[in-house]
N, C-alpha and C positions, 0 to 999 in steps of 0.2 A: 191076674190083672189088678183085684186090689193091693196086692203089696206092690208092685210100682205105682200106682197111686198114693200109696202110704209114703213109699221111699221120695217121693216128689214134693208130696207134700213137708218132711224134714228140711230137705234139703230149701225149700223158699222161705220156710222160717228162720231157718240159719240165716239165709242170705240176708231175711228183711233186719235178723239183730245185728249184721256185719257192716251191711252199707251207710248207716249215717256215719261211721266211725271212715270208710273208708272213700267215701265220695267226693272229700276233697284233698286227698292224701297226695295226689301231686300238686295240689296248689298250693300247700303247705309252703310260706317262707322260708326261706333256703340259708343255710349258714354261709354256704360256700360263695356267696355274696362277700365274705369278708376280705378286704383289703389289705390289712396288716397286721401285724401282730407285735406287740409290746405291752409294758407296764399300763395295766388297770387303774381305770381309777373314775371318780365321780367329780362331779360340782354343780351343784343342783341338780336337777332334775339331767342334765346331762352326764354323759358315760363317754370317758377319756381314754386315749391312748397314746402311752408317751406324751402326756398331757394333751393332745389335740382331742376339739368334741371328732366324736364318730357318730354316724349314722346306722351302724352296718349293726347286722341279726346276730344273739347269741340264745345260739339254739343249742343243747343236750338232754342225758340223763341221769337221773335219779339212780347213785350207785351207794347202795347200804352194804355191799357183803364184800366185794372185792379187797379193800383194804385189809377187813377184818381174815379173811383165808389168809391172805399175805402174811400178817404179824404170824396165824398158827402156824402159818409152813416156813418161813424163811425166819423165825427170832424162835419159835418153841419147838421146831423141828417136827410135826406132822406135817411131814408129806404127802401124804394121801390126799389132803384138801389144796393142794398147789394148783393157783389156774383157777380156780373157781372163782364164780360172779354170780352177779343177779339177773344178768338180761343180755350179756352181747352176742352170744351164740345161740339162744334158744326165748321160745319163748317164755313171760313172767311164770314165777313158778312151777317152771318142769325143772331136770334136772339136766338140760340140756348147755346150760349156761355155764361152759367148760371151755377153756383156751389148753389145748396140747401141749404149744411150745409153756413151759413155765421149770426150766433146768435151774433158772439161777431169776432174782428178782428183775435183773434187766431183762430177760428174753422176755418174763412173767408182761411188764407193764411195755417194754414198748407194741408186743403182739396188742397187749389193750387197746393203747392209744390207737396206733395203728387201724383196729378196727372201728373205733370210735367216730376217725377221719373218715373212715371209707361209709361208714354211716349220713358223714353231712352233720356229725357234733361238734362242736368245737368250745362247749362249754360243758364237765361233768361234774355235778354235784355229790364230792365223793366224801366219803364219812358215816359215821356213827348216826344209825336211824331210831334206834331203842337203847334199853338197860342193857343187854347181849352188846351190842357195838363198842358202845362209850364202854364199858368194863373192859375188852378185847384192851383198847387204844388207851385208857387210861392206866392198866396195870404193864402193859408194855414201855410206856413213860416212867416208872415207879422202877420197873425192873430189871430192864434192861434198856434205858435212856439213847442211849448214843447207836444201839442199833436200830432200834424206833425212829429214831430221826435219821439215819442214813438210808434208813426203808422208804421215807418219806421224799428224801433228798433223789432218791431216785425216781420215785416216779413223777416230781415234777420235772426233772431232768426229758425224760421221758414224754411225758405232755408238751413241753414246748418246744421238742424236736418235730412232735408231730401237728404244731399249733391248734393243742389243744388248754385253756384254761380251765381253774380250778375253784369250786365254790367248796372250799375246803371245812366241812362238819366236825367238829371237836368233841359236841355232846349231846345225847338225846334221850328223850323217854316220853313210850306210848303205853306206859303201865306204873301203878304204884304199888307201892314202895318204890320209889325211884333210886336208884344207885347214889350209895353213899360216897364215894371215891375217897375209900379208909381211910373213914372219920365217922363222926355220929348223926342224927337229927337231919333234916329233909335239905336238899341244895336250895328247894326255894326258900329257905329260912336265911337271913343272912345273919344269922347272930351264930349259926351251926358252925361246925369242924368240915362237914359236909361242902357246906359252900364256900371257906376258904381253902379246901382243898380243891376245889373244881375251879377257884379264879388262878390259882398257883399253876395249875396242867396248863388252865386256856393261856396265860401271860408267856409261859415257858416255850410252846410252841408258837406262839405268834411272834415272837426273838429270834428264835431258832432259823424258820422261815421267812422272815422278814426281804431276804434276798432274792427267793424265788419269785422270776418274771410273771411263772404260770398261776400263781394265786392271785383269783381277779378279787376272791373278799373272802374273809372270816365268817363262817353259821358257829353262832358260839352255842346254838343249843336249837335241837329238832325238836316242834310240836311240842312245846312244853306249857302249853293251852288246849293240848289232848283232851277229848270228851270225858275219860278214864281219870286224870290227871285232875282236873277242872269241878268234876263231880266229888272228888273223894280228898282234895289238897285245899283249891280256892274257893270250892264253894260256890262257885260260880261269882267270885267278888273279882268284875275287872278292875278296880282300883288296887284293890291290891294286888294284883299281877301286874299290873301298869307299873306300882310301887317297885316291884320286884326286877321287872324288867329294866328300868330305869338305875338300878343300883347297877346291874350286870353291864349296862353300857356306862356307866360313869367309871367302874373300877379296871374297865379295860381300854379304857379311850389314851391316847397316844402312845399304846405301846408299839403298832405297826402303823404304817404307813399304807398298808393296805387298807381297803374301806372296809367297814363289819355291818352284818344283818344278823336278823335272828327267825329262825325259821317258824314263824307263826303260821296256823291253822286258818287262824280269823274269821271264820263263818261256823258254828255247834252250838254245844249247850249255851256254852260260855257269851261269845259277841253276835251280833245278830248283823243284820244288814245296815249301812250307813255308815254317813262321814264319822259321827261320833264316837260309835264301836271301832271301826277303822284303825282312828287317831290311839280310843284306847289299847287295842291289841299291836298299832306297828306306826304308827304316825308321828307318836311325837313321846316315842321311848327315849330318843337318843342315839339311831343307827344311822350307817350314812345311805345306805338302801334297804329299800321296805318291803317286805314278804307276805305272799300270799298262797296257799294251797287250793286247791279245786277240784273235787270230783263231781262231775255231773253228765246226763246224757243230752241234754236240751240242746234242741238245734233250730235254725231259723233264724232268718232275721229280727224279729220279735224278741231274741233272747242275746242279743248281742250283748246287752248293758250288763249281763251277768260279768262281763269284760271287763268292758269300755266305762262302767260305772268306778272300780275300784283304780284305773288307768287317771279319771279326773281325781279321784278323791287324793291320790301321790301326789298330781300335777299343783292341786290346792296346796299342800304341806309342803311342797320345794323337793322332792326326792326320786331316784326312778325307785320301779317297785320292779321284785323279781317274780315272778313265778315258779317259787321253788319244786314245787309239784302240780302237775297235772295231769289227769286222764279220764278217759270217756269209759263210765263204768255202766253202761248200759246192757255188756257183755260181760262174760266170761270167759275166759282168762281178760282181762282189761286190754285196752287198745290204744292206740294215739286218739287224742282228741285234738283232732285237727278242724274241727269249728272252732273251737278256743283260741287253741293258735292262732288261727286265721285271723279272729277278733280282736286278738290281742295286737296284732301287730296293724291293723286295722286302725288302732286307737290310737298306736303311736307308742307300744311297750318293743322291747327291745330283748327282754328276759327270760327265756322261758327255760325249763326242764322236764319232760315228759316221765312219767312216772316207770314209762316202759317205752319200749323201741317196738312191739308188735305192731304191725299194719304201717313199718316206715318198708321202702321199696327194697329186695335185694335182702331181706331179714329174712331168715337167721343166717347169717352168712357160713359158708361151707368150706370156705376156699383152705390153701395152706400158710406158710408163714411169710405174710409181707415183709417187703422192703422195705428199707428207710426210707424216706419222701427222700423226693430229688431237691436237693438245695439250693435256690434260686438264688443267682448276685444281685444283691441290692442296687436299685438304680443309681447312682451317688450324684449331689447338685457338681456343676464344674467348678473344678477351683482356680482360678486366675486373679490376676490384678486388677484393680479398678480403679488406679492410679499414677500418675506419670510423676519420677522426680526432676523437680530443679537441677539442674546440671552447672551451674552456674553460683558463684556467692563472691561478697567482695570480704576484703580485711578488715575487722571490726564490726560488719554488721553480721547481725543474726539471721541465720539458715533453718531453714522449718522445712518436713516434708512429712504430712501425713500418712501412713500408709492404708491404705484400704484394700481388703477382695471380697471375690465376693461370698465366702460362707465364714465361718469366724474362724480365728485362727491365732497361734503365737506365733510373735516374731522374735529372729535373731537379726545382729549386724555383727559384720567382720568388716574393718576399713583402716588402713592405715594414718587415718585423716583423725590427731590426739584429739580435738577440738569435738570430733563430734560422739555424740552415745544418742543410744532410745531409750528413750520414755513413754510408758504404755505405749501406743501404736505408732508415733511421732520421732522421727531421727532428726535433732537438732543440735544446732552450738554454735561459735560465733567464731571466723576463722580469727587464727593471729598470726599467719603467715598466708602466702604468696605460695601457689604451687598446683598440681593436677595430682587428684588421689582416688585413688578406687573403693570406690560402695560396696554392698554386697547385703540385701535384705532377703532373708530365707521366711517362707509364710508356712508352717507346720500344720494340717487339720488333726480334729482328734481322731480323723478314719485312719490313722499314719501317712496319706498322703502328702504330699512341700511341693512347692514351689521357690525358683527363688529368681530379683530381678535382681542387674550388675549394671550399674553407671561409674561412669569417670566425673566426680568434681572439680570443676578450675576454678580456681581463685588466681586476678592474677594482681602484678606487681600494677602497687598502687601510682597516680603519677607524684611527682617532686613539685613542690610546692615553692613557684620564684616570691624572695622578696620584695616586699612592696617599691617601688621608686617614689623618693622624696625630693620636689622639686624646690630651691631656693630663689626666692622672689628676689633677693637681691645679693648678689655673690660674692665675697670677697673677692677684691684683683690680688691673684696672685703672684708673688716672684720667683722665677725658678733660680738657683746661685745653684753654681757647682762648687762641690769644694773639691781641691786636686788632693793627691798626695803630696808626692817629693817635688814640690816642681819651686825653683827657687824664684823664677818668674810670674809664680802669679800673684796679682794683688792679696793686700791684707784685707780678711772682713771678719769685722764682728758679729758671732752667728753665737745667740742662744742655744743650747744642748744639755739635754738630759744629760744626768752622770751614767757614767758606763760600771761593768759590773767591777770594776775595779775600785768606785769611788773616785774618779777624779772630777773636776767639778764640769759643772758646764759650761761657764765662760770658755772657751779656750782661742788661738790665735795661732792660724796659718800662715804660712809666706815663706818669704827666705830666710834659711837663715833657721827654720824651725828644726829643731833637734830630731835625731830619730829616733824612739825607743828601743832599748836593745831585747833583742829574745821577740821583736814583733816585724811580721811582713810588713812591707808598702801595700798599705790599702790604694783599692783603684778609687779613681773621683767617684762621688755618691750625689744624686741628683736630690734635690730635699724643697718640698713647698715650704714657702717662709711667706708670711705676711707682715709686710712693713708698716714698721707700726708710725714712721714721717708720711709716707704713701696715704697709711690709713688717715691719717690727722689733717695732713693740708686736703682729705677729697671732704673729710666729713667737718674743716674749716670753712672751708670756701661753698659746700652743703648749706652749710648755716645762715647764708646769707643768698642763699637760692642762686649761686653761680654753675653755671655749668662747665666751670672746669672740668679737666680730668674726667670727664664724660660724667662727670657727678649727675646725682639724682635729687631732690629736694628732700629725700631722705636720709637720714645716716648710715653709713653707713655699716654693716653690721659683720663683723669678723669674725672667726672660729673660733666657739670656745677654748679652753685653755685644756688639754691632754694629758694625762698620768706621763710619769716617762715612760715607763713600758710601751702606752697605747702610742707614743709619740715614736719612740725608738724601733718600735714594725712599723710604722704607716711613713716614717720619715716627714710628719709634718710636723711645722712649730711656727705657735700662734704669738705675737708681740703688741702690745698694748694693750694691755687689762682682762679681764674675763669675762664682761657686759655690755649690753648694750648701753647702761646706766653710765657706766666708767667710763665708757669713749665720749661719751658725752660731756661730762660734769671736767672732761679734759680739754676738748673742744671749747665748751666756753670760758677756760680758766687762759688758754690760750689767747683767746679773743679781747679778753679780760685788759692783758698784760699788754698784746698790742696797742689797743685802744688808745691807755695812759701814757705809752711811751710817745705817741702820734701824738695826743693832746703838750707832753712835756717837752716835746721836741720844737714841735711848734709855738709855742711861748716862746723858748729860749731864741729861738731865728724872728722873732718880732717885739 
């Protein structure tokens, strides 16, 4: 009876160190809340995708040894270590943390991923965690370069099949003598061989990878504010680690486009609690997201701020902060700390990485080798017009038609109509004919989906433009004379005429009796306006003296100017008496003149 009493007694003390780690292990914030999946990225305190803010949880683990198996087994050829990891199959530090499939590096990392999903991770912080790691990863870059990065190229290949991101680790150390990456004198030293060896590796690979969607940021260097580190290198001087950290983000700042952190500790020997210590360990280095590590077992709501305090002190500085490590070390083997969690996202953090996957639901998983995710079609916006063209334009004026739809798009035109072309999204020109021509605007997306609309343009014939009517206030009387040809009976008249292209003159004189030219037909009579220039005189004489002769007017009368021959010899008019209103006049009175004196001298003589 007392040893079931003994064995009871074991077994509640187990359970009492198990349950704060697991009593809220299903309320734990959930990745698989996330929406989509694309290019990482920050701006302020916000965390982007494909440039849009997100909201959504990135949740993972803390992976130090996977990569590192990979380089021995697949670039140095120990197979015996293919498939090993830190934590996805077993619990932390057994030796259970083995993937079967691992024939070739793909089967190796999509089985990873793979299980990573089925865990609910979708963020793994994978890289170099010590001197061991960063040596693996930095003498495989040295050594054998292009299969190093082809190792690499696949498993983010890999990861964002199975949408998973990458907090991808370059370099670390939890012990000194820190690795020298063959060179001399300490990395923290920037005057060393050492540290310009170790910005050469980090520049190289963050180029290399610069493409890959799955890397959500750069850890250019794990705990390197280690308690070990800190006691035996800084000295516990945070200025000068501040100094140090500050050179590391300044000599690698714009080589990626990816955002970079650096995996600080931030709470030991070194920095203590507060905004202060904070800013000095990860605030205001130079990174575009800020780090923090945490092990502890405290639970409660009383101890939330162990949280929510370094959540305000990022939100002060402009930046999100990650939680690059965390776990509830209140046990053995370690657990999730899913209070932290909890609090963390509580506060409004977004980041986290669990140091281990123990006490996540479904762990260690058992199963055989998964499938590829099923591939889901993208929802795609509609692509249509949102535009009607003019169908219509005249001759000479200018034709406009905007095109618009509605996601963005290039345009093409095919149109037989010379006049028009597009410009940027606009098909215009000005017609200069008369006619019906066919459109044809194609709208391309970059998904490679078109569209295209087809109009008929009329342009039509413009109308004819009558010339103006010019009324004459007061008309010349006209005479119409015919003049015959051969006719030996008609009167003689003296008729003004242009020369002909022969040169003969213009006087000339019809009647009987008038010769025929030889080598010339008989012209038929030609009807010809003449204004008589006796007509014109006695209306614009007797004009002069306000008679209403001749239907006169108290005006003079005013005859048609005088005609080139040409314009005379087409129109068949010919004008007599002068070429002015001036002349008729100044003749009018020389006329009246003469009569006058002869009336006065005639009259003398008869008295």
């Amino acid at each position: 009876m007392k040893n079931i009493y003994r064995k009871l007694a074991v077994a509640l003390a187990v359970t009492a160190l198990l349950l704060p780690a697991m009593i809220t292990i299903y309320g734990t914030p959930s990745a698989s809340a996330a929406s989509s999946y694309g290019r990482f990225g920050v701006s302020g305190t916000n965390i982007l995708i494909n440039g849009e803010v997100t909201s959504q949880k990135f949740f993972g683990v803390v992976e130090t040894t996977a990569l590192q198996w990979a380089i021995l087994a697949y670039i140095y050829g120990e197979t015996g270590v293919a498939g090993k990891t830190s934590h996805l199959n077993g619990p932390d530090t057994s030796d259970k943390g083995y993937i079967p499939y691992h024939e070739t590096p793909e089967q190796f990392w999509h089985q990873y991923f793979a299980i990573s999903a089925y865990y609910d991770c979708n963020m793994v912080r994978m890289g170099a965690g010590d001197k061991w790691g960063t040596s693996l990863q930095y003498n495989a870059w040295v050594e054998h370069r292009e299969q190093y990065f082809d190792l690499l190229r696949i498993m983010c290949d890999e990861a964002e099949e199975h949408g998973v991101w990458l907090c991808f680790v370059m370099a670390g150390s939890q012990e000194y003598p820190t690795f020298t990456y063959g060179g001399s004198g300490s990395v923290f030293d920037t005057s060393s061989s050492a540290y310009s060896n170790y910005l050469a590796y980090c520049k190289d690979t963050m180029r290399a990878l610069e493409g890959e969607v799955s890397i959500a940021m750069w850890d250019v260097f794990n705990e390197p504010d280690h308690d070990i580190v800190a006691t035996n290198y800084w000295k516990n001087d945070k200025v000068k680690f501040n100094t140090w950290s500050k050179a590391v983000a300044s000599a690698t700042a714009g080589i990626s486009a990816h955002p970079r952190t650096m995996g600080i500790a931030g709470l030991g020997k070194m920095f203590s609690w507060g905004q202060s210590d904070f800013n000095l360990a990860t605030g205001n280095c130079g990174f575009e997201i800020l780090h923090r590590h945490y092990y502890a077992s405290a639970t409660g709501a009383s101890n939330a701020y162990l949280f929510s305090d370094p959540e305000k002190w990022a939100d002060a500085v402009g930046k999100p902060l990650y939680w690059g490590e965390i776990a509830y070390n209140g046990v053995y083997p370690l657990t999730r700390y899913t209070f932290g969690e909890q609090s963390i996202a509580n506060a409004g953090g977004q980041l986290v990485a669990a140091m281990v996957l123990t006490g996540t639901p479904n762990y260690p998983y058992t199963g055989g080798l998964l499938p590829d995710p099923v591939a889901k079609e993208p929802v795609l916006a509609e692509l249509k017009f949102t535009s009607a063209p003019p169908t219509s334009g005249a001759v000479g004026s200018g034709y406009s038609y905007p095109v618009t739809t509605t996601i963005a798009t290039t345009l093409t035109l095919t149109t037989n109509a010379p006049f028009l072309s597009l410009s940027g999204n606009t098909v215009a020109g000005t017609p200069d004919r008369a006619g019906s021509f066919s459109v044809k605007v194609v709208a391309k997306a970059a998904d490679g989906r078109s569209i295209e609309q087809s109009y008929t343009l009329t342009v039509p014939v413009p109308p004819v433009q009558e010339p103006p009517v010019v009324n004459d206030p007061d008309p010349v009387e006209d005479v119409n004379i015919t003049t015959p040809g051969n006719n030996d009976n008609a009167p003689v008249t003296n008729v003004t005429q242009p020369s002909d292209q022969n040169g003969t003159s213009g006087n000339s004189t019809t009647g009987p009796g008038s010769p025929e030219i030889p080598g010339k037909e008989s012209k038929k009579p030609v009807t010809k306006t003449v204004t008589s220039w006796r007509n014109s005189w006695a209306k614009n004489f007797f004009s002069w003296f306000k008679w209403p002769l001749f239907g006169g007017s108290s005006s003079v009368a005013q005859p048609a100017a005088v005609q080139t021959a040409s314009s005379a010899s087409q129109s068949g008019a010919y004008a007599l008496g002068g070429t002015s209103d001036s002349s008729l006049a100044m003749i009018s009175l020389a006329a009246t003149g003469a009569l006058a004196g002869a009336y006065f001298w005639v009259s003398r003589k008869l008295l």
